[in-house]
PAGUVO-389787 format. One record per residue (C-alpha): x, y, z; residue in one letter. Coordinates in steps of 0.5 Angstrom, whole numbers, plus 2048, in hexadecimal, padded with zeros to 3 digits. Example, Ala and Ser with C-alpha at 12.3 -4.5 7.8 and 13.67 -1.06 7.14 Angstrom:
# PAGUVO-389787
R / c1 / c2 / c3 / residuo
R / 819 / 7F7 / 810 / A
R / 81B / 7FE / 80E / S
END
This chain:
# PAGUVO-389787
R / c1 / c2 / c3 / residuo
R / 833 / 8BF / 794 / X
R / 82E / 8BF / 79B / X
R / 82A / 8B9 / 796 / X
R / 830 / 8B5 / 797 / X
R / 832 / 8B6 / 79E / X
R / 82B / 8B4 / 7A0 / X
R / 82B / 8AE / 79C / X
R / 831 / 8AC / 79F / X
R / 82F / 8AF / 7A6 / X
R / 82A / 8AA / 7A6 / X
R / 82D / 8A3 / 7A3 / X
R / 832 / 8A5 / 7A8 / X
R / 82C / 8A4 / 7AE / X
R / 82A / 89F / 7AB / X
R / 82F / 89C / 7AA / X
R / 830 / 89D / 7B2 / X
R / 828 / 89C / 7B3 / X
R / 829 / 894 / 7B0 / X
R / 830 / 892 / 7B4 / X
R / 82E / 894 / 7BB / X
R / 828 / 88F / 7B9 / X
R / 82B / 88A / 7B6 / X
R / 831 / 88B / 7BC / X
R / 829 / 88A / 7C1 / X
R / 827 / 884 / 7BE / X
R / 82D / 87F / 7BC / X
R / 832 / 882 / 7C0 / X
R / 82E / 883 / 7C7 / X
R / 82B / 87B / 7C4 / X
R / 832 / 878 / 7C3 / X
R / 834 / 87B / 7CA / X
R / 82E / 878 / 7CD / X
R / 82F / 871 / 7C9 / X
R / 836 / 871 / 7CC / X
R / 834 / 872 / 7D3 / X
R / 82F / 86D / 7D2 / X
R / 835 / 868 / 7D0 / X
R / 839 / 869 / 7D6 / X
R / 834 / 869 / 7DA / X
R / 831 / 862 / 7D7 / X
R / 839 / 85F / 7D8 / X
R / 83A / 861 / 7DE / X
R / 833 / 85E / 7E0 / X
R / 836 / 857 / 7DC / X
R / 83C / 858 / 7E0 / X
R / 838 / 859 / 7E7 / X
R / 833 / 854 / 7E7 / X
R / 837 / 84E / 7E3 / X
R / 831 / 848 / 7E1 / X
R / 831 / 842 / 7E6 / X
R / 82F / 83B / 7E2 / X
R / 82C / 837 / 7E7 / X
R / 828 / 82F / 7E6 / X
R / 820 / 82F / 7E5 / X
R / 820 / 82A / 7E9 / X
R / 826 / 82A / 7EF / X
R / 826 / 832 / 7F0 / X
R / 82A / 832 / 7F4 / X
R / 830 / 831 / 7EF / X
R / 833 / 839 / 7ED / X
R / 837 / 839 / 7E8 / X
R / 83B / 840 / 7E4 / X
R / 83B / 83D / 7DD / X
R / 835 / 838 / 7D9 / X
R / 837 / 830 / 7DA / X
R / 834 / 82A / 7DC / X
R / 832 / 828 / 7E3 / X
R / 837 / 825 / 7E8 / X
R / 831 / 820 / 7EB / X
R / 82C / 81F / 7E4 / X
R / 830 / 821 / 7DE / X
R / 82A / 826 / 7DC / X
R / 82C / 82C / 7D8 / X
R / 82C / 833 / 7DE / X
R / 827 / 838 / 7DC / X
R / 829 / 83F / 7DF / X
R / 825 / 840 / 7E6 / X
R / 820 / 844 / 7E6 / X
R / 81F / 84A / 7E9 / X
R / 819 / 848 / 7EE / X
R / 81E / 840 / 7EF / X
R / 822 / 844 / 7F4 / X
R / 823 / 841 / 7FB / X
R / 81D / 840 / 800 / X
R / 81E / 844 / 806 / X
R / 81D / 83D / 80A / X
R / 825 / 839 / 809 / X
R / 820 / 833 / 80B / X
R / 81C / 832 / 806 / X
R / 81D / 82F / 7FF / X
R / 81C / 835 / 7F9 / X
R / 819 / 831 / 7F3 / X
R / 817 / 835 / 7EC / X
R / 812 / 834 / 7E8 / X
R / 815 / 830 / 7E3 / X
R / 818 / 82C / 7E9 / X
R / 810 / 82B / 7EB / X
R / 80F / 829 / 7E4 / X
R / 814 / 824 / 7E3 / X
R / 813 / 822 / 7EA / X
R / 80C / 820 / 7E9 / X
R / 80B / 824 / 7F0 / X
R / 804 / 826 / 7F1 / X
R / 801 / 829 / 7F8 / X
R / 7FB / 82A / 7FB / X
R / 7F7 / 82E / 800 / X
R / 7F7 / 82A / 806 / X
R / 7F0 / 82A / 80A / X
R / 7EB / 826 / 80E / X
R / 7E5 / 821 / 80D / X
R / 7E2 / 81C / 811 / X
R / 7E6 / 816 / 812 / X
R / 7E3 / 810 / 80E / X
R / 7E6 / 80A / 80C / X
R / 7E3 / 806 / 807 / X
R / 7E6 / 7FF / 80B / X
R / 7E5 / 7F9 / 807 / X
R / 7E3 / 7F2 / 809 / X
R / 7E4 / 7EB / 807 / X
R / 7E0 / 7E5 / 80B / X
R / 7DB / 7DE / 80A / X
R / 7D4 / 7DD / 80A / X
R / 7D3 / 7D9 / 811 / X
R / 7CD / 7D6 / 814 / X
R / 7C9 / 7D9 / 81A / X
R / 7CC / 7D5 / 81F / X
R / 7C6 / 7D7 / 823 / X
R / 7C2 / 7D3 / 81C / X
R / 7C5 / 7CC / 81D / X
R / 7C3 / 7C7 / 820 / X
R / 7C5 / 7C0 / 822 / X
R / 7C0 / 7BA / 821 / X
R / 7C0 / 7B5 / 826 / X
R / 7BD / 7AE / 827 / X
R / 7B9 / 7AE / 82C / X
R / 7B8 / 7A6 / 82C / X
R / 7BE / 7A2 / 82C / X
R / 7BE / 79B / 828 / X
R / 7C1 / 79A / 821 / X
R / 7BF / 79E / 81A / X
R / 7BB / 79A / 816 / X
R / 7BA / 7A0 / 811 / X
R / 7BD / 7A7 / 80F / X
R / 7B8 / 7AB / 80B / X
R / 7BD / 7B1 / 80A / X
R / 7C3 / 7AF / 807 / X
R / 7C8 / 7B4 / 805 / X
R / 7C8 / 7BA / 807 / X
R / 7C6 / 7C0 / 805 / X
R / 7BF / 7BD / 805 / X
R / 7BA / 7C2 / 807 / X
R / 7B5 / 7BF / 80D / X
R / 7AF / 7C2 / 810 / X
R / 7AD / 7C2 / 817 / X
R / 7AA / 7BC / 81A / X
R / 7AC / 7B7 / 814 / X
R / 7AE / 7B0 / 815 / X
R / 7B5 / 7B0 / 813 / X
R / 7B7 / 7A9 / 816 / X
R / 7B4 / 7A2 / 818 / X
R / 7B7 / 7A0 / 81F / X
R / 7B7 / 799 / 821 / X
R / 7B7 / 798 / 829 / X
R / 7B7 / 793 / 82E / X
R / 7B6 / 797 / 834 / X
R / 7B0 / 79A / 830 / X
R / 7AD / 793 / 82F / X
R / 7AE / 791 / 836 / X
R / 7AB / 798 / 838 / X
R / 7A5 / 796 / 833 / X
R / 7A4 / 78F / 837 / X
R / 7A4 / 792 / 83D / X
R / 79F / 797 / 83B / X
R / 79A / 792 / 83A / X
R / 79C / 78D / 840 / X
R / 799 / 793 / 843 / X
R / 793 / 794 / 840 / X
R / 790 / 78F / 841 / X
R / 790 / 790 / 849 / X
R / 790 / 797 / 848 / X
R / 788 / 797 / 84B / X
R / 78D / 794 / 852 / X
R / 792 / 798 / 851 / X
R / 792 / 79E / 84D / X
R / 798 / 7A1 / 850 / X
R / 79C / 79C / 84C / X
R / 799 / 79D / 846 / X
R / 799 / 7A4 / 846 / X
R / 7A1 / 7A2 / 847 / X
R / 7A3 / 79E / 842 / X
R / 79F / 7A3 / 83D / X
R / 7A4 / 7A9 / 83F / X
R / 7AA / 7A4 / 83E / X
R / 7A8 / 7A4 / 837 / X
R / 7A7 / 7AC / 837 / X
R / 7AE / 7AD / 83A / X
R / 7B1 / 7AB / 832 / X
R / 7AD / 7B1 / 830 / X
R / 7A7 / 7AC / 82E / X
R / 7A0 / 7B0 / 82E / X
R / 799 / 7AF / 830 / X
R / 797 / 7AD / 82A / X
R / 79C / 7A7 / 82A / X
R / 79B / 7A4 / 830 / X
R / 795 / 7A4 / 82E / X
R / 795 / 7A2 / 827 / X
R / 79A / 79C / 82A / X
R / 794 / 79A / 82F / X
R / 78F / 799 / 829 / X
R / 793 / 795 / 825 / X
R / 795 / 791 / 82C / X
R / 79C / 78E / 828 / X
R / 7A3 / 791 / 82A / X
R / 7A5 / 796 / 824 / X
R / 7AC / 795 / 822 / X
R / 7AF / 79A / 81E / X
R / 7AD / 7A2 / 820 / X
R / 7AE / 7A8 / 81C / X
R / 7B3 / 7AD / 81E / X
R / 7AF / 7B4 / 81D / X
R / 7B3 / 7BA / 81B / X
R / 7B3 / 7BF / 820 / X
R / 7B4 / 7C5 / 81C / X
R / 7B3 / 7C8 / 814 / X
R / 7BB / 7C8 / 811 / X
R / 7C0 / 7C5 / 80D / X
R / 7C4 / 7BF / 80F / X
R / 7CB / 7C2 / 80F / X
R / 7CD / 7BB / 812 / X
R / 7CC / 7B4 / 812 / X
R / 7CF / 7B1 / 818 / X
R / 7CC / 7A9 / 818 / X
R / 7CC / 7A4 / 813 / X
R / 7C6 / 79F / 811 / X
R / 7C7 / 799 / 817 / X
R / 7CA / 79E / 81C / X
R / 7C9 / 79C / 822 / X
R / 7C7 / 7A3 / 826 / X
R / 7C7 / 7A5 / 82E / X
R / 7C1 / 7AA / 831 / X
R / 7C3 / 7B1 / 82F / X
R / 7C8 / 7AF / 82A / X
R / 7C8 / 7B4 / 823 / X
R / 7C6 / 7B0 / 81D / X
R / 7C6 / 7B8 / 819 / X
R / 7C7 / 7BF / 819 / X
R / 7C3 / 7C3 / 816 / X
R / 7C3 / 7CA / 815 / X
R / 7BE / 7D0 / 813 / X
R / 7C1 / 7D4 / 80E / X
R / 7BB / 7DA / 80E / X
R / 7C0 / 7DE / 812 / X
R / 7C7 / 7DE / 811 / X
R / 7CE / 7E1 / 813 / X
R / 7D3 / 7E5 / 80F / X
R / 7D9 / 7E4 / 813 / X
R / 7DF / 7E9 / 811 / X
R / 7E7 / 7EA / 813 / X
R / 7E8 / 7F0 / 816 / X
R / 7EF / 7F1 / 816 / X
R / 7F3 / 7F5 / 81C / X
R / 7F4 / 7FB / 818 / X
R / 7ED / 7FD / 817 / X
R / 7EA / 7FB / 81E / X
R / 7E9 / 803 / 81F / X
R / 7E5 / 803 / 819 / X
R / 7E0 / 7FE / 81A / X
R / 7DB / 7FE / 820 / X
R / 7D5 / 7FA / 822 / X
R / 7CF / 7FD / 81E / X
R / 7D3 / 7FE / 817 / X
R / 7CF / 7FD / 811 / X
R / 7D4 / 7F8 / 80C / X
R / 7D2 / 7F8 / 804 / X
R / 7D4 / 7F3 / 801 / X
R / 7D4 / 7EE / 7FB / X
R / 7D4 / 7E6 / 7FA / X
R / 7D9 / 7E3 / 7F4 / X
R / 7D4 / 7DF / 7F2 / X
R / 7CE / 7E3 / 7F2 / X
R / 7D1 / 7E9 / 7ED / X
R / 7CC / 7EF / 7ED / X
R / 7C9 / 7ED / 7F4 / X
R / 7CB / 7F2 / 7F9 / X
R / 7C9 / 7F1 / 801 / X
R / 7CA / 7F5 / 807 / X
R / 7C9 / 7F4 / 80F / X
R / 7CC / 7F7 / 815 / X
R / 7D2 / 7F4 / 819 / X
R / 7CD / 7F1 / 81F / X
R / 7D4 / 7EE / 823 / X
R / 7DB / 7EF / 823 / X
R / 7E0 / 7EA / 826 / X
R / 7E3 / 7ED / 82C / X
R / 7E9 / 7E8 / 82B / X
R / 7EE / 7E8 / 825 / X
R / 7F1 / 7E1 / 822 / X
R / 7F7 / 7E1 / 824 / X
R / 7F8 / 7DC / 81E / X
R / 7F5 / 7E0 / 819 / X
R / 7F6 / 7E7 / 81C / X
R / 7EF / 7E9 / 81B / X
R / 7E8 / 7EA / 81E / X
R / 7E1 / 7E8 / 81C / X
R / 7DD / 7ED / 81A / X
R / 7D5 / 7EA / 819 / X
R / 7CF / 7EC / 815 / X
R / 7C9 / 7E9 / 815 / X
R / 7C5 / 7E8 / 80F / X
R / 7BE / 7E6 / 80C / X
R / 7BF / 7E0 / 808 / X
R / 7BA / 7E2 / 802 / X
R / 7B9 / 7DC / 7FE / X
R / 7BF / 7D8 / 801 / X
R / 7C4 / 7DD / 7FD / X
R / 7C9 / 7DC / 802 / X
R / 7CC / 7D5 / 803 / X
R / 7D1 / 7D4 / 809 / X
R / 7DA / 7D5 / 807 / X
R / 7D8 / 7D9 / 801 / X
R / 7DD / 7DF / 801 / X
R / 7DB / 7E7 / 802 / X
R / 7DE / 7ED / 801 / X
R / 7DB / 7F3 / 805 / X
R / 7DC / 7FA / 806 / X
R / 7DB / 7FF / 80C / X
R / 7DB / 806 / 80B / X
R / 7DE / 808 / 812 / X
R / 7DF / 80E / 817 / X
R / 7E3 / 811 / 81C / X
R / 7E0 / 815 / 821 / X
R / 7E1 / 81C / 81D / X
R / 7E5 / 822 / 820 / X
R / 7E7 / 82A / 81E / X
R / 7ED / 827 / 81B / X
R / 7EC / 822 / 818 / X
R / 7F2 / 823 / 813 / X
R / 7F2 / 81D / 80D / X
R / 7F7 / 81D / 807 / X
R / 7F9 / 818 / 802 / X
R / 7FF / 812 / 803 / X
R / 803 / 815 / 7FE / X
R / 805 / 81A / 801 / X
R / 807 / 818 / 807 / X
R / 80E / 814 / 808 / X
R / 810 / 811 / 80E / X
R / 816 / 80D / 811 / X
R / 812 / 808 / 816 / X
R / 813 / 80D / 81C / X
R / 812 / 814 / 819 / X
R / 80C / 816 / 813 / X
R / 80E / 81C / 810 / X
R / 80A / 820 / 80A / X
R / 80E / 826 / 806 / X
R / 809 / 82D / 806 / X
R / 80A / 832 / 801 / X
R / 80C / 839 / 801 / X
R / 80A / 83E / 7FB / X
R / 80E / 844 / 7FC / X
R / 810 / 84A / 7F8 / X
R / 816 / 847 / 7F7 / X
R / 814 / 841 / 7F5 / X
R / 811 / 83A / 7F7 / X
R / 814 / 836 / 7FC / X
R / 813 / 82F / 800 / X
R / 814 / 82E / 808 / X
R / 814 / 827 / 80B / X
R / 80F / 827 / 812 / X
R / 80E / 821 / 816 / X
R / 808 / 81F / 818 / X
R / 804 / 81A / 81B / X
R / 7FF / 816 / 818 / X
R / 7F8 / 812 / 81B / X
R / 7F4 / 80C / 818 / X
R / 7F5 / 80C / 810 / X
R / 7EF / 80E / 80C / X
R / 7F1 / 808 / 806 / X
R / 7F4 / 80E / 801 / X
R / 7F5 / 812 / 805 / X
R / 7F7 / 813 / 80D / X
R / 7F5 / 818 / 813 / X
R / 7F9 / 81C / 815 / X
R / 7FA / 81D / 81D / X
R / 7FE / 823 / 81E / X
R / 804 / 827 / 819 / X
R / 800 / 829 / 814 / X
R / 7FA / 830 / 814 / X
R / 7F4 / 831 / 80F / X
R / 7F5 / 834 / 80A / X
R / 7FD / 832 / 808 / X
R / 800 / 830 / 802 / X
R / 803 / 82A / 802 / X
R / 806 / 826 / 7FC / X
R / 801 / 81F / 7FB / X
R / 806 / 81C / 7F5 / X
R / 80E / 81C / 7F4 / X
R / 80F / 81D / 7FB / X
R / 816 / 818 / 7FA / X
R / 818 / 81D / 7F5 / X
R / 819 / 822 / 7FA / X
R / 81A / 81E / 7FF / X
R / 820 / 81C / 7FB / X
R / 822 / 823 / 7F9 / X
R / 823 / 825 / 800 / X
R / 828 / 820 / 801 / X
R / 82C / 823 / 7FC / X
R / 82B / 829 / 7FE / X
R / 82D / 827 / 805 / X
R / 826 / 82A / 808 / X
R / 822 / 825 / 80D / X
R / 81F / 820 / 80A / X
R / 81B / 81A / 80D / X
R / 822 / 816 / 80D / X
R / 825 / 81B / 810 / X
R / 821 / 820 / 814 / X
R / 827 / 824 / 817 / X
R / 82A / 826 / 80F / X
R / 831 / 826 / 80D / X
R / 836 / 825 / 807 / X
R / 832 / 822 / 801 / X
R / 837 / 81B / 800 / X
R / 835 / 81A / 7F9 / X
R / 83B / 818 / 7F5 / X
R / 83B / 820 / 7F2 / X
R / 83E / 826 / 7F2 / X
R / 838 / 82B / 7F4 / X
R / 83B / 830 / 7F6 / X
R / 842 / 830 / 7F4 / X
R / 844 / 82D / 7FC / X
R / 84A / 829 / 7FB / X
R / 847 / 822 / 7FF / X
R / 847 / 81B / 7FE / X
R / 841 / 81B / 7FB / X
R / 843 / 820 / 7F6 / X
R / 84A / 81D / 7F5 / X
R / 846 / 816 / 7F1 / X
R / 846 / 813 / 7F8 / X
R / 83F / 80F / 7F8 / X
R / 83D / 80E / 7FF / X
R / 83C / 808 / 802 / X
R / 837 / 807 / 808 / X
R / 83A / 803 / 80E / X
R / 834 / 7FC / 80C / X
R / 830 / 7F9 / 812 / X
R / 82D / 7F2 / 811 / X
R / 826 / 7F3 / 812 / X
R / 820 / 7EE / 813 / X
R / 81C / 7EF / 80E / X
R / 815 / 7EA / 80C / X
R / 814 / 7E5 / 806 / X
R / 80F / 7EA / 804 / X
R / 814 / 7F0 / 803 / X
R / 819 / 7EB / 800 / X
R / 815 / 7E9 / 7FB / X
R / 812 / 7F1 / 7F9 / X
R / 81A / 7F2 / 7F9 / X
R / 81C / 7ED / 7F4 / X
R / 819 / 7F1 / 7EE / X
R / 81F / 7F6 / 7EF / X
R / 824 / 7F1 / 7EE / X
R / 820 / 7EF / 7E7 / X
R / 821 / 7F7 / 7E4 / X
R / 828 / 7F8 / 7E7 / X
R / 82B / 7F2 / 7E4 / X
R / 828 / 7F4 / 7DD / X
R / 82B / 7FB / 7DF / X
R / 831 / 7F8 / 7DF / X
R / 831 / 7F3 / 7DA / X
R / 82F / 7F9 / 7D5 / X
R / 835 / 7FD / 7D8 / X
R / 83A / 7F7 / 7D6 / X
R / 837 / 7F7 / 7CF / X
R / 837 / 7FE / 7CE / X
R / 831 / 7FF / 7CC / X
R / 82F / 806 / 7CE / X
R / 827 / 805 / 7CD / X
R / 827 / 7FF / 7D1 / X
R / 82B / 801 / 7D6 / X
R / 826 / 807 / 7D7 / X
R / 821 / 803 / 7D6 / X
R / 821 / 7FF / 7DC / X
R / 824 / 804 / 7E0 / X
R / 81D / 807 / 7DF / X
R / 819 / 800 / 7E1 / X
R / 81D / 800 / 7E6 / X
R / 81C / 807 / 7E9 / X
R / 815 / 805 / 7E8 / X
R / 815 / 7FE / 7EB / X
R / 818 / 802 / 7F1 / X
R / 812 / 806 / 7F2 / X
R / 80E / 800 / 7F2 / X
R / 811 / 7FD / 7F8 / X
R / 80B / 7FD / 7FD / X
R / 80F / 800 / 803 / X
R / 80A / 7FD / 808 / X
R / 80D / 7F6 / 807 / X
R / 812 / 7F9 / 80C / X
R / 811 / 7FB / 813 / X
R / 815 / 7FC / 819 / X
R / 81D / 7FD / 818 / X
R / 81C / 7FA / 811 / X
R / 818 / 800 / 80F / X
R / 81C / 805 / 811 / X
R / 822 / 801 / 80D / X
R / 81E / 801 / 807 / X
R / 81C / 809 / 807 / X
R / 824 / 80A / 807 / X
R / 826 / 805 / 801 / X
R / 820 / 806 / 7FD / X
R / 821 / 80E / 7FE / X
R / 828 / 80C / 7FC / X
R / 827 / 809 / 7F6 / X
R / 821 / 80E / 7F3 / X
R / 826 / 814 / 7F4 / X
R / 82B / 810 / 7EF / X
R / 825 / 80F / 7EB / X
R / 821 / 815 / 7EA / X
R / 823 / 817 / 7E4 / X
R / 826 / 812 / 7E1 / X
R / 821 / 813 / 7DB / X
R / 824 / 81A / 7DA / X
R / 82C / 817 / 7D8 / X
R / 82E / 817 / 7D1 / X
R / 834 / 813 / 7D2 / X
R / 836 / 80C / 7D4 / X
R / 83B / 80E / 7D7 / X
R / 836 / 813 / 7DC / X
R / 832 / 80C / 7DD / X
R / 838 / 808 / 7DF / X
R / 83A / 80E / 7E5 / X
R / 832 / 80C / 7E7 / X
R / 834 / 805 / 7E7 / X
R / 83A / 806 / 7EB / X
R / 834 / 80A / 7F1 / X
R / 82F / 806 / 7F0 / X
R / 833 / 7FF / 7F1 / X
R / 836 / 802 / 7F7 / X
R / 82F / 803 / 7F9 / X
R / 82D / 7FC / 7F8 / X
R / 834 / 7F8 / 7FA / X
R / 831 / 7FC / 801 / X
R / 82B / 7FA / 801 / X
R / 82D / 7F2 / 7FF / X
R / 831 / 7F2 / 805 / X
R / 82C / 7F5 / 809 / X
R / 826 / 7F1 / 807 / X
R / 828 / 7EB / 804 / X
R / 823 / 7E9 / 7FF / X
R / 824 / 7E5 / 7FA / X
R / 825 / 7DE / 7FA / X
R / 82A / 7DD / 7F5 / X
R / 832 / 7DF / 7F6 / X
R / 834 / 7E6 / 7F4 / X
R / 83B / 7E8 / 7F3 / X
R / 83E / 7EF / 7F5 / X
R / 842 / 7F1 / 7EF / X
R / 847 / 7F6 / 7EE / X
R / 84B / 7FA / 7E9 / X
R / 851 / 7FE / 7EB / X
R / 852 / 802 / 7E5 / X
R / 84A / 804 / 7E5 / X
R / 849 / 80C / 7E8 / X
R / 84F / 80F / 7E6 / X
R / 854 / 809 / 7E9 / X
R / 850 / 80A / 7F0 / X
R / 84C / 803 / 7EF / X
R / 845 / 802 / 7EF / X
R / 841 / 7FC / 7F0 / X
R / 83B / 7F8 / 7ED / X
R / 837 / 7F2 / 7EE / X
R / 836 / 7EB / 7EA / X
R / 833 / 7E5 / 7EB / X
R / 838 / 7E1 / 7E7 / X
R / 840 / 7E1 / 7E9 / X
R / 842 / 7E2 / 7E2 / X
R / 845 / 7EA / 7E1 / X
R / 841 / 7EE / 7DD / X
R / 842 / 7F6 / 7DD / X
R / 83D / 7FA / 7DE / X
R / 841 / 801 / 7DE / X
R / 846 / 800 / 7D8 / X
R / 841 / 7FA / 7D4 / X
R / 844 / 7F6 / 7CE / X
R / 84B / 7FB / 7CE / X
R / 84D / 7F8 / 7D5 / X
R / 848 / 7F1 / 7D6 / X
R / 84C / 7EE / 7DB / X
R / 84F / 7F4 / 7DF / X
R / 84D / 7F2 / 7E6 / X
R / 84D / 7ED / 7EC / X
R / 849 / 7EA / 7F2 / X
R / 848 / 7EE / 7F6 / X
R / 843 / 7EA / 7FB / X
R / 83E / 7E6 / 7FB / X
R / 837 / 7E6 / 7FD / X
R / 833 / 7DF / 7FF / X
END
């Protein structure tokens, strides 16, 4: 019997014992995972995911989507994607960079050389060419040199003079002599009337030997060189002191180059010039710039820059074409600051670069006016603006630039900021942009250069095929040429423009990037058609500014297009054909203006 109550007296314990462990271990766990799930949902409650565009971060959206401005998926922002401290400065991601193609480098200092092309001619020496002249006047009874090109030396017969003064001359002279024992004044006289035409002693006195009048003299050369000239004719009758050739020497030759006004800081008197003849491949000469013209051309612009040259072998003959390079140099200071081309953009008055910021709270862009110096070829010197040591983007720099102007911050267009005017909702603002509305910039007609003209016009060929594609409905096309075109406006050479045509060019084509950066990135025609109405609006503005081509383009309109609202398109034919609704409603549209 106490065998029994043992026994049950320790199952009970047991029993006991393995409840209050398992209540420890699964109870106390169960307790602890519940306690872990609310708090987790509170967490989830609390902190709601923000969706934000890689490429425009300051889109900020509660649920996932498709970007307002690009069409992109929104990825969930990043805990390090917060808002710079800066409201100024552009915030950009990684993937945003990537995408964008923007690259930075550490700004610092160099000495300021430039490589400065030249391009010029072989010229004589002036101080080597020489004009032969007769000294005997009379008629040429023989020309021993021809043609030119023909080489004479020095003291060589090179044409046979007939005179009669000299006949005359000869008859006097030997009248004198035969009274010369009574009157040696006159003898000696009538011989230095023939030593006046450059006769020598030898001649007067060979004359007197022989004792009968010389008709024809020899015409001696009085230096060693190359005719470049041949100025009489065989029977020419010629005064004293006439030329009858120019002769050059070419031992010694000038290579005159153009300097342009451009580089005058860059070239001085004393600069070694390297340079290479066309038709002399493999042969490299050089020699220092002896003078340099104080006065430029007022036809041509430039200035003569002369290197004198040995001519070895008779290598270099005069009007042949060279091209030379100078490695000049600025007087070197402490802060010589040198950055590329691409990494600044600048409006005609203001040059401006964007400096980057790397922050714990992620990477950002802040634009920073600066003033520029002499240009280094690639690249320019920076005056004032930037610090050795900062971090500028050297690659996408419209990228960000455009990025700014939608998100409202300064940017080169506009210094100040303000509402980004992009067509798009951005931040749930009800504005015209955000309405559908397209903004359409108040266009002044601005004179603009043949040469700007002509670096437009490729524009106009990619628009039309943009167009044209939309009207068929051709999705792949469409894309395609807006691609062609995107890249045939960043080949636009912006120094074509100047003065108030600069700053009118900076506006239009900022206007026609903005539409058309991510055109590669849409999905659907009717994504590319919401890109087309932007786009045309932007080279409709810039038609009317510029006015560059040669042919009449009509300004066409479709009221039913963007939600009832209208937009327009240009053509170069009258004849309707809809871009925005294609094969569905062909006909649908007017004139609206036409540009001649």
């Amino acid at each position: 019997m106490n065998t029994n109550k043992k026994i049950i007296i320790i199952a009970l314990s047991t029993l006991a014992i393995g409840l209050l462990l398992g209540w420890l271990i699964f109870g106390g766990s169960s307790s602890e995972s519940k306690m872990d799930d609310e708090h987790q949902h509170t967490t989830e409650i609390a902190g709601e995911t923000v969706w934000t565009c890689s490429m425009h971060p300051q889109i900020r959206q509660g649920e996932p989507g498709d970007c307002p401005i690009c069409g992109m998926d929104l990825i969930p922002l990043e805990d390090d994607q917060n808002e710079v401290l800066d409201p100024m400065a552009v915030s950009m991601s990684p993937t945003a960079m990537q995408l964008a193609d923007i690259r930075t480098a550490a700004v610092g200092t160099m000495d300021p050389v430039k490589s400065v092309r030249l391009n010029g001619k072989v010229q004589e020496d002036e101080r080597l060419v020489f004009s032969q002249s007769s000294h005997i006047p009379g008629r040429i009874e023989k020309l021993m040199v021809n043609f030119t090109g023909e080489f004479v030396r020095k003291g060589q017969a090179i044409a046979y003079i007939y005179s009669p003064d000299l006949v005359t001359a000869q008859e006097e002279l030997f009248e004198a002599q035969k009274i010369k024992d009574t009157q040696p004044q006159l003898f000696n006289s009538a011989k230095e009337k023939l030593k006046n035409w450059k006769l020598s002693d030898s001649q007067v006195e060979q004359i007197l030997k022989v004792g009968t009048p010389k008709e024809e003299f020899a015409v001696q050369a009085d230096v060693s060189g190359y005719v470049t000239e041949k100025m009489v004719n065989l029977g020419d009758y010629i005064r004293k002191g006439e030329a009858i050739y120019e002769i050059a020497d070419l031992s010694k030759v000038w290579v005159l180059f153009d300097v342009y006004e451009s580089d005058m800081p860059w070239i001085k008197k004393g600069d070694k010039v390297n340079f290479t003849v066309a038709s002399l491949p493999g042969e490299t000469f050089e020699g220092k710039i002896t003078f340099l013209d104080p006065v430029i051309d007022p036809k041509t612009r430039v200035a003569k820059a002369r290197v004198e040259v040995p001519n070895k072998d008779n290598q270099l003959k005069p009007e042949m074409f060279a091209s030379g390079t100078v490695e000049a140099t600025l007087p070197k200071k402490s802060n010589n600051i040198v950055v590329p081309k691409t990494a600044v953009m600048w409006t005609g008055k203001r040059s401006v670069v964007y400096v980057k910021n790397t922050t714990s709270s992620g990477v950002s862009f802040m634009m920073r006016d600066v003033t520029l110096g002499p240009g280094l070829g690639d690249s320019f010197i920076v005056e004032s603006g930037l610090e050795e040591g900062e971090e500028i983007a050297v690659n996408g720099t419209f990228s960000i630039d455009a990025a700014a102007q939608l998100a409202g911050k300064p940017s080169m267009m506009n210094p100040e900021g303000g509402p980004a005017m992009t067509g798009h909702n951005h931040g749930g603002m009800d504005t015209p942009a955000s309405s559908g509305q397209v903004n359409k910039k108040e266009t002044k007609p601005v004179s603009i250069s043949q040469k700007a003209k002509e670096a437009l016009r490729p524009l106009y060929t990619e628009y039309l095929k943009f167009k044209d594609a939309l009207t068929a409905d051709e999705f792949d096309q469409a894309q395609k040429a807006a691609s062609d075109l995107k890249t045939t406006l960043d080949k636009v050479n912006m120094a074509a423009f100047t003065g108030e045509s600069h700053n009118a060019w900076m506006s239009h084509s900022s206007d026609l990037k903005n539409a058309l950066q991510h055109v590669q990135h849409l999905k659907t025609i009717a994504e590319l058609r919401t890109t087309f109405q932007q786009v045309s609006e932007g080279m409709i503005a810039m038609t009317k500014a510029f006015k560059p081509m040669d042919q009449t383009l009509y300004v066409q309109f479709c009221p039913m297009a963007d939600d009832n609202k209208g937009a327009n398109w240009l053509s170069t034919e009258e004849e309707i054909r809809n871009p925005y609704f294609g094969e569905s409603m062909l006909t649908c549209g007017e004139v609206e203006n036409i540009l001649k």
